[in-house]
N, C-alpha and C positions, 0 to 999 in steps of 0.2 A: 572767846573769839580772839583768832589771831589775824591780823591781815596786814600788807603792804599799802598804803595810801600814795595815791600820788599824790602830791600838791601844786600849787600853781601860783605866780604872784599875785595878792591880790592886786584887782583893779586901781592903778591909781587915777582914773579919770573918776570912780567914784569919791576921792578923798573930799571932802568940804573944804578943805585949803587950795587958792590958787598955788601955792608955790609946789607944793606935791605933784599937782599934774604937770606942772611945766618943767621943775626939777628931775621928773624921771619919769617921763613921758615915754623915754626909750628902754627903759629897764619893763624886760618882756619874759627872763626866764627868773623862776624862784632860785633863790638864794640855796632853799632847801628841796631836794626833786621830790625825794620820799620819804616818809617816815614810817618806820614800823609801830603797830599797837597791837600791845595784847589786854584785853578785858578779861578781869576773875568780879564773880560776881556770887554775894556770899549774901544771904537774904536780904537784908535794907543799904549793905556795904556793896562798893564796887572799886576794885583797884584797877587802874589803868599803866601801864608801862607805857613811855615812847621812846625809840631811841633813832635817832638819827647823826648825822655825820658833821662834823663841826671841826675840821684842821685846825682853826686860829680860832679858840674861846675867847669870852670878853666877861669876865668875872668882875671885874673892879675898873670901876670907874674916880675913884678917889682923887680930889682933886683935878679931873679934868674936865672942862666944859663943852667939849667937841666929842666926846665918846658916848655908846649908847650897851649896857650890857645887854648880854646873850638874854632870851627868854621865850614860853611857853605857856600859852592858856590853850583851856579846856573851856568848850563855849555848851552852853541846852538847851532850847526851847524853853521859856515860860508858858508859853499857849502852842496848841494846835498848829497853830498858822504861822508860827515866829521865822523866818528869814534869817540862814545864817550870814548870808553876805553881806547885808546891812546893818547887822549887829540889831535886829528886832525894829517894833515900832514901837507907838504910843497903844497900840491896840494889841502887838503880838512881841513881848518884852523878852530878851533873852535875859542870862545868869552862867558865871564863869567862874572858873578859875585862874589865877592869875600866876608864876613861878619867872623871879627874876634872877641869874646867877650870882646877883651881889647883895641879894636877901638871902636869911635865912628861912623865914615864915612865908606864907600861900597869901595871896589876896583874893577877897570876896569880889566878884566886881558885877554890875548890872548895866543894861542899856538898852534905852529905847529909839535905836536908829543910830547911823553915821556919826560921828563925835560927840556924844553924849556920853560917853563911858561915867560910870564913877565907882569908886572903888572902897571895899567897906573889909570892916576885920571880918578875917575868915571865921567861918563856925568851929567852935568845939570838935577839935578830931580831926579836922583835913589835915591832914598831913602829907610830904611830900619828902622823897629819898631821894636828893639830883649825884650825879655822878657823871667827872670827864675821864675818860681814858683811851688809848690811842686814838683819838682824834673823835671819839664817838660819843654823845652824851645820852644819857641813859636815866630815865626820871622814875622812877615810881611812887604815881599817889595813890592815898588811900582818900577816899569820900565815906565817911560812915554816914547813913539816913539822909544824901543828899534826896531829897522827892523826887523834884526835878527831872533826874538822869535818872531814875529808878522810874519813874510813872511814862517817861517819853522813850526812853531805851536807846538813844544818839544825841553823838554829840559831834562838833565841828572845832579842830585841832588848828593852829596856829604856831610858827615859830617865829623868833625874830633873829636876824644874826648880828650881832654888836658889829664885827672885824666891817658889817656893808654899810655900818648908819641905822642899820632900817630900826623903826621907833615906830608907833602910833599907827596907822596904817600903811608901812610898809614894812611888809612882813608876806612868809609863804603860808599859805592857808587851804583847808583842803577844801573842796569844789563847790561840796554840799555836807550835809549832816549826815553822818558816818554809824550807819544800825550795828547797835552793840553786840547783839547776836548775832 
């Protein structure tokens, strides 16, 4: 599968923090408009490509308390009915991937609804290739035996862009959960 994604900001009138909605209450266009993906899909293994457009990357944050780096998760259903906008519930749980520009290593991460995220050592094997160059950054992971995105076949894609702030939920995300084939 290869396809062009719109994306869209997500919602901050969902955030669980009052300051997020009042903070940027008028930020209406995504940071990031589109990303491309492409899916290879090799029995229990599936690599995902994204690349999208990033002029001013945000690699290192070192020593600064006001900067947010660049990043990128990969979201899947746990259940049937899991909700990618809400990042799942207590009943329909999602499970992610995590990739920040000033890590080396993937994060595990899971959640049952709106600010609950938490974040675990990735499994054996996820790996991830990021790459910046003229102005475009360019990821590819590998999931070997994720279930998850093997048994549900879509997933729901996220960028954050350091150079805007955006951190936590504010970020461009794509509408709904995105069929791998």
């Amino acid at each position: 599968m290869k396809k062009t994604i719109t994306l869209m900001n997500a919602p901050v009138q969902m955030s669980p923090g009052n300051y997020v909605r009042a903070a940027y209450a008028d930020v209406t266009a995504p940071a990031v408009a589109t990303l491309d993906v492409e899916t290879i899909r090799s029995g229990d293994s599936v690599e995902i490509h994204m690349r999208w457009r990033c002029d001013n990357p945000v690699s290192s944050i070192a020593g600064k308390t006001d900067a947010f780096p660049d990043a990128a998760a990969i979201l899947v259903p746990g259940a049937d009915n899991a909700q990618w906008i809400t990042m799942g519930s207590a009943e329909a749980p999602v499970e992610g991937a995590l990739w920040r520009a000033d890590k080396n290593a993937l994060t595990n991460i899971s959640a049952t609804g709106l600010g609950s995220v938490v974040r675990h050592t990735a499994p054996t094997g996820w790996r991830i290739k990021a790459d910046h160059s003229n102005g475009v950054y360019t990821l590819q992971w590998l999931f070997p035996k994720w279930d998850n995105l093997v048994r549900f076949g879509k997933c729901g894609f996220a960028v954050w862009t350091g150079a805007q702030h955006q951190r936590g939920g504010l970020k461009s995300v794509s509408s709904d959960w995105i069929a791998l084939s």
